[in-house]
DSSP file (Angstrom, degrees, kcal/mol; ACC not computed):
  #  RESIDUE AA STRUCTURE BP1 BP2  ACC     N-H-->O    O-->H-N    N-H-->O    O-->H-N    TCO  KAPPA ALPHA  PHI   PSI    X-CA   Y-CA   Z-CA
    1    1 A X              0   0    0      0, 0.0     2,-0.3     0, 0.0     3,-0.1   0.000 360.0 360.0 360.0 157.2    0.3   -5.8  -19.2
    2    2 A X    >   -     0   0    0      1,-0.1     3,-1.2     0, 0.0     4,-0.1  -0.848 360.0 -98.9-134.4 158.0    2.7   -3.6  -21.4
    3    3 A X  G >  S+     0   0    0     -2,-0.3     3,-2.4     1,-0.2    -1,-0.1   0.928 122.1  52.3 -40.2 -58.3    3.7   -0.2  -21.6
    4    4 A X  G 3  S+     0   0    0      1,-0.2    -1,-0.2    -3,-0.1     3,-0.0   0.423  97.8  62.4 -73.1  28.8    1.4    0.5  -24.5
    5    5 A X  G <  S+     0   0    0     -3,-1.2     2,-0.4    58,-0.0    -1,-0.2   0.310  89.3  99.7-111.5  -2.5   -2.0   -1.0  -22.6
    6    6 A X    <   +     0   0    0     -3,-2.4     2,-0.2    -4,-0.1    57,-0.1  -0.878  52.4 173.7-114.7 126.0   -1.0    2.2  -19.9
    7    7 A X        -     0   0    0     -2,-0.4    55,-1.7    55,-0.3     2,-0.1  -0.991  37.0-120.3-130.7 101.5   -3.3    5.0  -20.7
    8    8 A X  B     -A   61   0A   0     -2,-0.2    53,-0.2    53,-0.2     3,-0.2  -0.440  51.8-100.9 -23.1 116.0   -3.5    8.6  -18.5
    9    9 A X    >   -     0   0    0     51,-2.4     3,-1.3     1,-0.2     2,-0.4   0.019  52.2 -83.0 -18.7 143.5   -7.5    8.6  -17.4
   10   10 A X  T 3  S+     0   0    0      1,-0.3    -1,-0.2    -3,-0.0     3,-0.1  -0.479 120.9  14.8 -82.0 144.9   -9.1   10.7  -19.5
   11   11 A X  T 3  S+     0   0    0     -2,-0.4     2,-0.5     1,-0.2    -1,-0.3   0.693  97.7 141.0  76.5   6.7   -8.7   14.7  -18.1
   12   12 A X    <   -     0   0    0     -3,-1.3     2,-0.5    48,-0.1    -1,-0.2  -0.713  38.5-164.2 -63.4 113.9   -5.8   13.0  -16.0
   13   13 A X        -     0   0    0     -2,-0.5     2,-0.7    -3,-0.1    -4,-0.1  -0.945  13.2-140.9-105.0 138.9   -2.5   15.2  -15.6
   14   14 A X        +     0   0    0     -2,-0.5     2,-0.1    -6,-0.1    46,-0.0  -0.852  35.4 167.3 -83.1 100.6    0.7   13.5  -14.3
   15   15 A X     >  -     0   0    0     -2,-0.7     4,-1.3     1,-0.1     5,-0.1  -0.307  48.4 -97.5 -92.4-168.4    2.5   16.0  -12.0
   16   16 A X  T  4 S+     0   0    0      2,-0.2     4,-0.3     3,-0.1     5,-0.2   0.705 113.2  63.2 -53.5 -44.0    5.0   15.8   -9.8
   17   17 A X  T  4 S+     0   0    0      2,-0.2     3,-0.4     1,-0.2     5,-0.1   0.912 110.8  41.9 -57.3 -62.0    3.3   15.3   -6.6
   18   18 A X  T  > S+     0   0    0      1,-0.2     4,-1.8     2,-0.2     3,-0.4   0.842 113.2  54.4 -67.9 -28.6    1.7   11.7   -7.9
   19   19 A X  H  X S+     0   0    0     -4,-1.3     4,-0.6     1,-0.2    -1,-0.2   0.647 108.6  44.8 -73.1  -6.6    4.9   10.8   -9.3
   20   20 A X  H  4 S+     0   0    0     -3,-0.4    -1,-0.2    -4,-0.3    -2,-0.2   0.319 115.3  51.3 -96.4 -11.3    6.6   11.4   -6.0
   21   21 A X  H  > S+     0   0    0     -3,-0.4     4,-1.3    -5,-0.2    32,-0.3   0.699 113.5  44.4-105.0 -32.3    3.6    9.4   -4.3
   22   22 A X  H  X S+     0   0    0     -4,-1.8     4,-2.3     2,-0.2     5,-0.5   0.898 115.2  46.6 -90.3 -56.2    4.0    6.4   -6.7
   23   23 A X  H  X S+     0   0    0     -4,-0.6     4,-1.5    -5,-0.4    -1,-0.2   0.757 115.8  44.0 -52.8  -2.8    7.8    6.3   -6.5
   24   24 A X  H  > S+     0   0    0      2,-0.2     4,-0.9     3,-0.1     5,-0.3   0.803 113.7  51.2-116.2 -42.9    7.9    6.5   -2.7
   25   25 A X  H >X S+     0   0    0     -4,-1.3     4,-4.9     2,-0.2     3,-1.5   0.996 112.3  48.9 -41.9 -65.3    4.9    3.9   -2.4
   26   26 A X  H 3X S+     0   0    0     -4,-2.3     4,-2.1     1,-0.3    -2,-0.2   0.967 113.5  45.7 -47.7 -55.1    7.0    1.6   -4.8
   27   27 A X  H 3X S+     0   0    0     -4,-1.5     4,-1.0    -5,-0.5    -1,-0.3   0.726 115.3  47.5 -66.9  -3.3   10.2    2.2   -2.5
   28   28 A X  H <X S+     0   0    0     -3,-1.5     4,-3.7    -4,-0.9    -2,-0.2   0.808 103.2  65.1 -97.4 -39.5    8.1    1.5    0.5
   29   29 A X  H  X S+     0   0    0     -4,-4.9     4,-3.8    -5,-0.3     5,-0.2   0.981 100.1  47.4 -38.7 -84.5    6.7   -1.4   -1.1
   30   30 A X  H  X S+     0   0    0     -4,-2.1     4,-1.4     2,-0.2    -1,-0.2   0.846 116.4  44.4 -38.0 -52.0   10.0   -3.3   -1.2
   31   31 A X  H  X S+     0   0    0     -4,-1.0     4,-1.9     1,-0.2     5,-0.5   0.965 110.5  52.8 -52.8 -72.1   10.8   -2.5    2.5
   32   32 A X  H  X S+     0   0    0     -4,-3.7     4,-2.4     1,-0.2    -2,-0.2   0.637 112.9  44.5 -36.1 -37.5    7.5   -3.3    3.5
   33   33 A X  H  X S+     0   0    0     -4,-3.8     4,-2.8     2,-0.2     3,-0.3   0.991 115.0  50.6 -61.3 -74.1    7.8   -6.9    1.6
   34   34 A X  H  X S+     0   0    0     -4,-1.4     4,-1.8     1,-0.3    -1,-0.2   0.780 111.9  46.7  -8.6 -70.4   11.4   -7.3    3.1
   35   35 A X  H  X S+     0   0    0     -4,-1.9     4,-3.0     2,-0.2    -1,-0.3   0.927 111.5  51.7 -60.4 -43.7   10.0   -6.5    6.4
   36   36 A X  H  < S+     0   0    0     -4,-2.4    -2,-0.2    -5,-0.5    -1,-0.2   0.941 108.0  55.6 -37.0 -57.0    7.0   -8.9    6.0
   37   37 A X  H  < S+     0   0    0     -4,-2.8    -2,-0.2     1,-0.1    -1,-0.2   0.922 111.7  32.8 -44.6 -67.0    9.0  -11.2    5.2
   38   38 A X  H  < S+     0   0    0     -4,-1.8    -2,-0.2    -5,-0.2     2,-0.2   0.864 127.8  43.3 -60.0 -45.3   11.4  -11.4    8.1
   39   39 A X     <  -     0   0    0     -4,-3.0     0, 0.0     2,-0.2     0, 0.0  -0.625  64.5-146.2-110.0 131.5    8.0  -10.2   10.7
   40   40 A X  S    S+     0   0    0     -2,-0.2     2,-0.1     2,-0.0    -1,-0.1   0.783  87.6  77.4 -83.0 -12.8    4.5  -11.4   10.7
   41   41 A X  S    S-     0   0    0     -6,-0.1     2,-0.4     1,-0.0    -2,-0.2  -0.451  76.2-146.2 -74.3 142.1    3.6   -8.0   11.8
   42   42 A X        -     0   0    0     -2,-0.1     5,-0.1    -5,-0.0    -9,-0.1  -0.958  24.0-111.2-133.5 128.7    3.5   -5.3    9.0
   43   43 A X    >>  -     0   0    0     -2,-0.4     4,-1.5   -11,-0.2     3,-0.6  -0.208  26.4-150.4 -53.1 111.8    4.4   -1.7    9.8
   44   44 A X  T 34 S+     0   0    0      1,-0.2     4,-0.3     2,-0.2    -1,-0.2   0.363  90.6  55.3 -23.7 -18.9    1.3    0.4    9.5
   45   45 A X  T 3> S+     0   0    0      2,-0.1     4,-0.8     3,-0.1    -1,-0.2   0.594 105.8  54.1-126.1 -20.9    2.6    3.5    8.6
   46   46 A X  T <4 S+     0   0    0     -3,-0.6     5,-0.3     2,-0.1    -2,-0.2   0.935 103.6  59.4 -69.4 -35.5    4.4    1.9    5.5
   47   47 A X  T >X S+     0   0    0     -4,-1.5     4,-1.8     1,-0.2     3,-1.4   0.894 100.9  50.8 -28.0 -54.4    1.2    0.6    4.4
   48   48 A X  H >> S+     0   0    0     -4,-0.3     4,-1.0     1,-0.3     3,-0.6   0.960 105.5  54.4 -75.9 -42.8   -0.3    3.7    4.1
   49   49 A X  H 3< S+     0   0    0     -4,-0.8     4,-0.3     2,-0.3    -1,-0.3   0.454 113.1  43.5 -70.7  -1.6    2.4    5.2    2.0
   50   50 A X  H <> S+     0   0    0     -3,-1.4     4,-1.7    -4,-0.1     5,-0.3   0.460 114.0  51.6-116.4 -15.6    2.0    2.2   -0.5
   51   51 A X  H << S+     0   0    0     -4,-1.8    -2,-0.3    -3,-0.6    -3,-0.2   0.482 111.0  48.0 -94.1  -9.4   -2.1    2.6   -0.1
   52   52 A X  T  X S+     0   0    0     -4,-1.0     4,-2.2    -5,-0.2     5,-0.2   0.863 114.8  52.7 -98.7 -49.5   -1.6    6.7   -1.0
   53   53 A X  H  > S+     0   0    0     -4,-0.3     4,-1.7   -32,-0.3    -2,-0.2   0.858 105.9  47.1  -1.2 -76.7    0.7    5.3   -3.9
   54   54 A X  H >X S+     0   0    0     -4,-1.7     3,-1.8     2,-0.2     4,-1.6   0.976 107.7  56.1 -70.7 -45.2   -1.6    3.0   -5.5
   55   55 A X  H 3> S+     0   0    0     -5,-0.3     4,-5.5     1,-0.2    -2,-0.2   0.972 102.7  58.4 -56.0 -29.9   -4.4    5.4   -5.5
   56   56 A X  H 3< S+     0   0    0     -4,-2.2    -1,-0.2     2,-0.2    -2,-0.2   0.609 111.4  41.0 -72.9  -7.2   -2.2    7.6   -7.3
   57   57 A X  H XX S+     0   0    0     -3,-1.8     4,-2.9    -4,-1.7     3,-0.8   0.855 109.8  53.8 -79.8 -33.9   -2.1    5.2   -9.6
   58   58 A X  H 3< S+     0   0    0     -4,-1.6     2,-0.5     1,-0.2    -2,-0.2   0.932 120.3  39.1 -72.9 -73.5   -5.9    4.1   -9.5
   59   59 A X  T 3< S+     0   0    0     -4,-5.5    -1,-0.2    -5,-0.3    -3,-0.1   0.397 117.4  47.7 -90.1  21.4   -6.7    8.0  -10.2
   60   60 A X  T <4 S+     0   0    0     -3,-0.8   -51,-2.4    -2,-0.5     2,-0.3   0.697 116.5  30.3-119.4 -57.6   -3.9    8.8  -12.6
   61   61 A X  B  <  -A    8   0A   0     -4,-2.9     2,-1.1   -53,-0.2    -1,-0.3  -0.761  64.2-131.6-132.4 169.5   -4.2    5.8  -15.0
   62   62 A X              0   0    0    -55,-1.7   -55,-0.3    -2,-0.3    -4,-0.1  -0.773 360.0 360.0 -98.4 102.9   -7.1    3.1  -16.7
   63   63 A X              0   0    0     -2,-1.1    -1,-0.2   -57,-0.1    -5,-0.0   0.453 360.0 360.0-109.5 360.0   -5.6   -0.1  -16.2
């Protein structure tokens, strides 16, 4: 996938609010892996903050 294959959903706005949800999913993302890594256990409450993330990607753009 490339930059130009990434399309806004049509009637899609990109605010602030999902771009603060994706970037804080992404950074959570990297701990959570980190932590996976070292732990078989995976913190729950990063999870969710990389699962509100990806939906804000899933409703933002057609991929």
């Amino acid at each position: 996938m490339n930059e130009d294959s990434l399309k806004l959903k049509e009637g899609a706005e990109l605010n602030i609010e999902d771009v603060a949800k994706i970037a804080c999913a992404l950074k959570s993302l990297s701990a959570y892996t980190t932590l996976a890594c070292a732990e078989e256990e995976s913190p729950e409450d990063l999870e969710a903050i990389v699962d509100e993330g990806l939906d804000s990607i899933n409703n933002l753009f057609d991929m």
